[in-house]
C-alpha positions as CSV (number, residue, x, y, z in Angstrom):
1,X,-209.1,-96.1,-73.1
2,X,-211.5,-92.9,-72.5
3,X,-209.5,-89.4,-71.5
4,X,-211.6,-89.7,-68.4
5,X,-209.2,-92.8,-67.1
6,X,-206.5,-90.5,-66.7
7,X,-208.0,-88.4,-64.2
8,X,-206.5,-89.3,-61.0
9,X,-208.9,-89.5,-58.0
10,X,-206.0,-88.3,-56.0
11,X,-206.3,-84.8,-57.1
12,X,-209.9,-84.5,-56.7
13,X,-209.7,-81.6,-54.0
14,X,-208.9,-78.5,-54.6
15,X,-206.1,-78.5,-51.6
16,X,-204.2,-81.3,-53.2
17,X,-204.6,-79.5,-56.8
18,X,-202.9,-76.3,-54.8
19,X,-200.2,-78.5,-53.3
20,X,-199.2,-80.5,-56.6
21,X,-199.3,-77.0,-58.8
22,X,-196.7,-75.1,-55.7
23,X,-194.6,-77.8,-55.8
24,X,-194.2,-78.6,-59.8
25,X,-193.3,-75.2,-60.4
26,X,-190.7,-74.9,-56.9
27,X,-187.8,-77.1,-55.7
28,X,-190.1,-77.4,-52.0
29,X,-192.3,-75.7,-50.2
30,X,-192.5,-75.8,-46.8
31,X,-196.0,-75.6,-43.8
32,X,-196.0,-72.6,-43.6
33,X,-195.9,-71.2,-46.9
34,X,-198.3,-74.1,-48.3
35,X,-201.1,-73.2,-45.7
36,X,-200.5,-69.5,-46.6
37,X,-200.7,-69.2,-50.2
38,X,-203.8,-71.8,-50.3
39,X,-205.2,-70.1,-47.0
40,X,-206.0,-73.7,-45.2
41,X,-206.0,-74.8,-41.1
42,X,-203.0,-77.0,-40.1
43,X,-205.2,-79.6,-39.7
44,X,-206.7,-79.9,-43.4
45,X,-203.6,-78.9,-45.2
46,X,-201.7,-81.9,-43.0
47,X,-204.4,-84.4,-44.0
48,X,-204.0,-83.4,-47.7
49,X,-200.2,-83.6,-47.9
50,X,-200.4,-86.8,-45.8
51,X,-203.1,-88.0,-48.4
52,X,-200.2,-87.6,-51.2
53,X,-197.3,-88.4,-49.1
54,X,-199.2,-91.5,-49.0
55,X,-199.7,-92.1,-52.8
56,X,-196.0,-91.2,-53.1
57,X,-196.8,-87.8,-55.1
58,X,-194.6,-86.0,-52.8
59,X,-192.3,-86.4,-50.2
60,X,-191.6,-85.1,-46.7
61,X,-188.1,-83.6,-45.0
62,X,-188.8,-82.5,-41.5
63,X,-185.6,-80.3,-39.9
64,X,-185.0,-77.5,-37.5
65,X,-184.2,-73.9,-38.1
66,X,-183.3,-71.6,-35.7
67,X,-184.4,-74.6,-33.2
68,X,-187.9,-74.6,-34.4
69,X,-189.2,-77.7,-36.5
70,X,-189.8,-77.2,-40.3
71,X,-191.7,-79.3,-42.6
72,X,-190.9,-78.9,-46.2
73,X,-192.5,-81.3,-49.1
74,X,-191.5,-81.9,-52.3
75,X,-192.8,-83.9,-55.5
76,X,-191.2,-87.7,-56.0
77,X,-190.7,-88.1,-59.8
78,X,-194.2,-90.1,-59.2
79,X,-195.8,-87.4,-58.3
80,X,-194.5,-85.4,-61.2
81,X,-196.0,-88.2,-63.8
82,X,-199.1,-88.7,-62.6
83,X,-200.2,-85.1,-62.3
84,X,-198.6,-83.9,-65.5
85,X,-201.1,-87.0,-66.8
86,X,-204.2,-85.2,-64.8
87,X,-203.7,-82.0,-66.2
88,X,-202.7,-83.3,-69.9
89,X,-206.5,-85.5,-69.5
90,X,-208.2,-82.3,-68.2
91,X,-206.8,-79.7,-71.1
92,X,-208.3,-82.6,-73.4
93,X,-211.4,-82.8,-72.0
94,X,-211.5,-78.7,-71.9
95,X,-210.5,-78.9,-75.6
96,X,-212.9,-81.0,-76.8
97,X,-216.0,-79.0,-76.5
């Protein structure tokens, strides 16, 4: 199997790149902070997490603080595999030329 198999399709964009690499390295993250550090509109950074919430990369806790509604998203262990396996397949493709 080529190194290029392991590049998941899922992490294609840039966005979901910025999501996966917050969230590996923090317990969560929530709206807020997501669409500031990877300065995004509601609308595209919802359809990005909603594109990995649907793979089952991360996972989604909605609550209220303060009485105003907070999103906060987190990798499964799924998540954690499968882009550990991206990056490992991109460092080899790097490291081979």
């Amino acid at each position: 199997m080529s190194i290029i198999n392991n590049i998941n399709k899922v992490f294609d964009h840039r966005i979901r790149l910025g999501i996966m690499s917050i969230l590996m390295v923090n317990e969560y993250a929530d709206f807020n902070t997501l669409k500031e550090l990877l300065e995004v509109t509601d609308g595209n950074l919802a359809s990005h997490t909603k594109a990995l919430e649907t793979a089952e990369y991360i996972k989604i806790e909605k609550q209220f603080i303060e009485r105003k509604p907070n999103t906060r998203y987190s990798t499964t262990h799924l998540g954690e595999l499968e882009f550990k396996k991206h990056i490992d397949a991109l460092e080899k493709i790097i490291n081979k030329h």
